[in-house]
C-alpha positions, 0 to 999 in steps of 0.5 A: 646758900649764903650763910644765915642765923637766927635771932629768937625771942624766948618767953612764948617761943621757945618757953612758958613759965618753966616749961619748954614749949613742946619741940623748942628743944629739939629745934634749938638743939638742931639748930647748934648741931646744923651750925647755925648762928643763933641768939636769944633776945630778951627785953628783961633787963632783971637777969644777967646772961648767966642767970639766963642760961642757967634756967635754959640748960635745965630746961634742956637747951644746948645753949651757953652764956654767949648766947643771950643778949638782953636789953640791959647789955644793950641799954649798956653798951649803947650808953658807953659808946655815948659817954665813957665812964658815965654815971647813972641813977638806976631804978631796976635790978641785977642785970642792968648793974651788972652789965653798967659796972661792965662798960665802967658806968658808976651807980649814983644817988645825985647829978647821975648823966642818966637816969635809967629805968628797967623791971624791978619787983620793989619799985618804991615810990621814992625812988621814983620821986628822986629820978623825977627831981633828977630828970627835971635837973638835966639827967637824961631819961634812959628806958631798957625798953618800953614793954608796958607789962611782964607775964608772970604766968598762970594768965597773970601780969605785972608792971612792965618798963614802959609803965614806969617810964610813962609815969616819969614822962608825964611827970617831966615832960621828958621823953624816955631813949628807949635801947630794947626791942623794937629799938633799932639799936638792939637788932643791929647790935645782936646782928652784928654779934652774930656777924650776919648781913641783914639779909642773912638775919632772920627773927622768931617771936611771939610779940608783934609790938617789939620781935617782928615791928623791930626786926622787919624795921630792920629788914630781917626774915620775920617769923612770928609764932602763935604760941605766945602773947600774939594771936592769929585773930590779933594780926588785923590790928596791925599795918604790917604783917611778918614773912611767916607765921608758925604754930610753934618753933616746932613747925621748924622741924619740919625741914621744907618749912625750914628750907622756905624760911632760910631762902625767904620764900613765903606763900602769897597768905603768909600763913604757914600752918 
């Protein structure tokens, strides 16, 4: 069997809150004992890698640094592979500069190349009528991603990515590059991470909008879990459909549902419960 490995979102699959959904650990923690390459996703450029990792290990999982990509990381790397030593104008937090200063990016109030927009709890209206002036002045329009809110928990939301970006679209008339999830320019980073082929790859979210459009885009193995923001009752909505539908990553214990996954053998009705 040729070698396979796993791309997994995490807010609604593998945690909610600060609780680890019921048998994430166990599947996680079997997946590094088996040998099988894995890689967290997130498309919330507020946390570094570290910070990331740190809520994970106490919550249980068996998981290091190396082992979490966000959209901020991908938002960087994608920027320096277009302009060495650029500058930009950043309105988000600690992950998104933390990952800019890495590629050698320097943070500017005035001409920046990009104006880049990620999450942020104190977005001020200032800032935004400044990336206006900005944008209207040449800097190009850089989104983390386009998710349009954020769970906060306890059924709550706040303002995600995308709302911002809208705002500054219609305010320019410019039209937001967008690096997180769906963007093909993350799932082919995180493949290429993990040294996987895309047939090797294989995907496992909550959110049909970003994890499973983004990876089956790709043609990755696409595994979507009921446990988070998408509902079985949501999938008519939709003109694609992912390989397999799971309750939780907890179904993945069992190991002939396992074995299907790893071999893309999925029943005519994908569901799989």
């Amino acid at each position: 069997m040729a070698q396979k490995g796993f791309l997994i979102d995490m807010d609604g699959v593998i945690y909610k809150g600060s609780e680890p959904i019921p048998g994430a650990v166990e599947f996680i923690n079997s997946l590094r004992e088996k040998g099988f390459p894995f890689l967290f996703l997130t498309n919330n450029s507020q946390r570094t890698p570290r910070d990331v990792c740190y809520k994970l290990r106490k919550l249980g999982f068996n998981v290091n640094d190396e082992d979490i990509f966000t959209c901020a990381m991908a938002t960087a790397r994608y920027l320096a592979s277009r302009k060495e030593q650029g500058t930009a104008y950043v309105i988000g937090e600690g992950g998104l500069l933390n990952e800019l200063h890495n590629v050698g990016y320097s943070i500017v109030d005035d001409h920046p190349d990009y104006v880049i927009i990620g999450e942020g709890r104190t977005i001020m209206l200032e800032s935004v009528d400044k990336a206006i002036n900005m944008i209207m002045n040449g800097s190009k329009l850089i989104a983390t991603n386009l998710d349009p809110n954020c769970p906060v928990g306890n059924g709550k939301y706040r303002a995600g990515c995308g709302a911002f970006v809208a705002m500054l679209e219609f305010a320019t008339g410019k039209q937001a590059f967008s690096v997180g999830k769906p963007s093909p320019v993350m799932m082919r980073m995180a493949r290429k991470l993990l040294e996987l082929s895309t047939d090797e790859t294989i995907m496992i979210g909550d959110t049909m909008t970003t994890d499973i459009l983004g990876a089956g885009s790709m043609g990755f193995t696409t595994v979507l879990t009921l446990s988070g923001v998408t509902k079985e009752a949501d999938l008519d909505q939709f003109g694609y459909a992912p390989d397999f539908i799971i309750r939780s990553v907890k179904d993945l214990l069992d190991e002939e549902l396992f074995a299907k996954v790893l071999d893309k053998q999925h029943e005519p009705i994908l569901t799989v419960a």
